[in-house]
C-alpha positions, 0 to 999 in steps of 0.5 A: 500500500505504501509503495503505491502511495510513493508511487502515486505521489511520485507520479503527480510530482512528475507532472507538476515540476515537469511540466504544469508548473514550469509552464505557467510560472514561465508563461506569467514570468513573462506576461507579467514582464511585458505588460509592467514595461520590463519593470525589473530592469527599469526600476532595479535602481529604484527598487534598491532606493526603496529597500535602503529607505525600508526602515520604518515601522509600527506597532502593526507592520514590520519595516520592509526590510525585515520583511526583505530579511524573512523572506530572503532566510526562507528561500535561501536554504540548502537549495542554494548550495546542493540544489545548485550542484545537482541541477548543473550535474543533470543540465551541465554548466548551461543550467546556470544560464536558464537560471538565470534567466528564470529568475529575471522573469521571476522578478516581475512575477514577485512584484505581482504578487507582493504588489497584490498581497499590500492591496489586500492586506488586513489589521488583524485583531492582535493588531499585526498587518496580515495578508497574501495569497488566501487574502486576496483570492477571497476580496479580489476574487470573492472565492474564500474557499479558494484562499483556504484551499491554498491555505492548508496546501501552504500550511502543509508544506511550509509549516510542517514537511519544510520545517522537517527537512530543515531539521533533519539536514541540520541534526544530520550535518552535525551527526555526520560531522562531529557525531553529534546525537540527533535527539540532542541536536533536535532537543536544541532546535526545538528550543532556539525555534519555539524562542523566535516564533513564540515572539510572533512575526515580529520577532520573526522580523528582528532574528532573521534581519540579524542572522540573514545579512551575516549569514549571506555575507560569510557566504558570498565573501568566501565565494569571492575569495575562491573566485579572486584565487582562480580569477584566470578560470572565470573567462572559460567558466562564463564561456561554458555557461553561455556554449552549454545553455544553448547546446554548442558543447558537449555537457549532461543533458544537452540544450533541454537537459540546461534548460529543464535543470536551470529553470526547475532550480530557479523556480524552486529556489526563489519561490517567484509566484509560489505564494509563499513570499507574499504572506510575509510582503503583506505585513510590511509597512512600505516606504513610501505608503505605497502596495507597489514599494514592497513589491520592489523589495520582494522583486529584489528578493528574487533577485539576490537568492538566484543571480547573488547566491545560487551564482556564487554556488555556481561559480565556486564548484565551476571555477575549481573544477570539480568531477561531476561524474564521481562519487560525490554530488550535491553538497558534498561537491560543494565541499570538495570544491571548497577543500581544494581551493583553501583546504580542509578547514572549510569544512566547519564553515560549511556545517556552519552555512548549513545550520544557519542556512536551514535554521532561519528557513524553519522560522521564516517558513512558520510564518508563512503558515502562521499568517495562513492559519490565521486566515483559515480561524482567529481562534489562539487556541487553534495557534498555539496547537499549530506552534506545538505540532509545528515544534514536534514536526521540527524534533520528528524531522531531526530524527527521522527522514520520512522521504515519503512526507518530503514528497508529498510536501513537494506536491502540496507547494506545486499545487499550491503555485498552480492557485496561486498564478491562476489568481495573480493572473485573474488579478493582474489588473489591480496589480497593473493599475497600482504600479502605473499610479505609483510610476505616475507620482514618481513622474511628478516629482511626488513621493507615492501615497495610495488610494484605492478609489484611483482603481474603479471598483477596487473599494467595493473588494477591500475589507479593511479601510487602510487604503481608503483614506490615503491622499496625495494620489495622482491618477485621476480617479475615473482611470482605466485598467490597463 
């Protein structure tokens, strides 16, 4: 019985990564690039401005970069190194390239969607601004039975079956390495995560805003020097990068095999048009007092998980020249690579990497949950019985490997990405909208305030007032969609 369970669940994988979601992911990536006007090369530099001026906050949001911060500690994880590895082994050095290029589509697809989740945004009655997703399918789209399908799909990935992987990854890093007990090490992880989420989105906001940039930091900067060390090799590695993406050399898999690899690493690792960034760009308070400011910030989120730290990845196991067709694979190339180009000792950084890496996705990835588990019901109780099984998950995780558990999990997020973009789709309108009014004031010289009669009919959806008494707007209120 079990085999055909795996066996089924495998099957419908298959289906999802191979071909329904990298479709409809590229497919939007692309006519959400057309219709903003390529927004994510015009306005970086822009985007940039709105993350350093992202300081601010409330009693009820969290400032845009501590958001940027938590959602950046959910999508670099583990992916970002073996993930990388593995998708250059099946694809050759091409899959770089295709990696690239999703994420810049991917940009414009994560403006979207955060542009959207600060449309739709609620006060909660604890007083914390929440939103995403499951909020905006049930005020823009009128299908509450929508956002709460894509809510327990979230609350099953993310809050469970992710927050296991990491655990075990980190209790299995460690074991391995030093022979630590797995029951300890779990015991520890419970304890560091049940002080960070038992703060609230909040103290969620604060760890990850200090653990994220240190933990981003150590990581490029050791990716720098192994660069500057072989900086002769760096012209043939682009070069390869460049021959392979479009098949003019020989590597594993050919054109489709690049392509197919780059693309499914780069969806998978910066989560463009998931949903799952959106929760968290919801809670922002964006400076200027604008929806589409925060999607700036999460447009640059894309951004620096894939061209910033997937390519460090990248550049370090190609610059070294590793043996893809050996023994080793994953993070364990990663490793050989670091041990050739500055010895032995690199070793303790990279279980370092992995445990910070992995433990700050276990608390960002709870408080994607969080926010959906709030939408589904306002009862504490039903929180804090979410807190302790997402805590239990956690010391499970540690000890176990439950492959089949990790499978469904993949499943829950490709079905979850399959709502997600039919909605932002459907929505694309508002989204649309939105940015030509904050491009708009920009134009005139004034700093971006939002109103929501400048969108015809986009009061009537919203639930909560906040973006109903904002002034300075200056696009006339009888203007079209586009």
């Amino acid at each position: 019985m079990i085999q055909l369970l795996e066996s089924a669940i495998n099957s419908v994988n298959g289906l999802l990564w191979s071909h329904l979601i990298i479709y409809a992911l590229v497919g939007a990536g692309i006519f959400f690039t057309f219709r903003l006007g390529f927004v994510q090369f015009r306005m970086f530099k822009h985007g940039v401005s709105v993350l350093k001026g992202g300081q601010s906050q409330d009693a009820s949001g969290l400032s845009s970069k501590q958001v940027f911060w938590t959602s950046m500690a959910a999508r670099v994880g583990t992916g970002n190194m073996a993930g990388v590895v593995v998708a250059i082994t099946a694809g050759g050095p091409g899959a770089v390239f295709w990696m690239w290029a999703i994420a810049m589509l991917g940009m414009a697809t994560a403006f979207v969607e955060s542009t959207l989740a600060q449309v739709y945004r609620v006060k909660e009655a604890d007083g914390q601004y929440r939103g995403g997703p499951a909020y905006y399918m049930e005020q823009g789209l009128n299908a509450r039975w929508l956002g709460a399908l894509f809510s327990v799909l979230l609350i099953i990935a993310f809050g469970f079956a992710f927050n296991g992987v990491q655990a075990n990854t980190i209790a299995d890093s460690l074991g391995s390495a030093y022979g630590f007990n797995e029951t300890y090490v779990g015991i520890a992880i419970v304890a560091a995560t049940a002080w960070v989420i038992t703060g609230g989105l909040k103290k969620i906001g604060k760890v990850a805003s200090t653990l994220v940039p240190v933990m981003a930091l150590a990581y490029l900067s050791i990716s720098l020097v192994v660069i500057l060390l072989n900086i002769s090799e760096l012209p043939g590695v682009l070069v390869a990068i460049v021959k392979s993406a479009f098949g003019m050399e020989q590597a594993a898999g050919g054109l489709m095999g690049a392509l197919m690899a780059g693309v499914a690493r780069g969806l998978f690792s910066n989560e463009a048009g998931m949903g799952s960034a959106a929760n968290i760009a919801a809670s922002a308070n964006p400076n200027p007092n604008h929806p589409a400011a925060q999607g700036f910030v999460q447009m640059l989120g894309v951004f620096a998980d894939t061209i910033v730290i997937c390519t460090a990845t990248a550049a370090m196991v190609l610059i070294v020249g590793v043996d893809f067709g050996g023994e080793l694979g994953g993070i364990g190339l990663l490793q050989s690579a670091l041990a050739d180009a500055l010895g032995s000792w690199t070793a303790y950084f990279m279980t370092f990497a992995i445990m910070l890496f992995c433990f700050t996705s276990i608390f960002a990835n709870y408080s994607y949950a969080e926010t959906n588990l709030v939408f589904l019901t306002k009862n504490k109780i039903a929180l804090y019985v979410f807190r302790a099984l997402v805590l239990a998950m956690v010391m499970v995780g540690s000890v176990a490997s439950l492959n089949i558990v990790w499978d469904f999990a993949d499943v829950s997020m490709g079905l979850m990405a399959l709502v997600n973009i039919a909605a932002i789709v459907a929505l694309s309108k508002v989204a649309f909208a939105v940015f030509a009014d904050y491009e708009k004031q920009l134009k005139a010289g004034k700093k971006p305030s939002f109103n929501a009669a400048t969108v015809p009919g986009l009061e009537a959806q919203l639930v909560d007032p906040m973006w109903k008494d904002q002034a300075g707007s200056a696009t006339p209120a009888g203007a079209k969609l586009k």
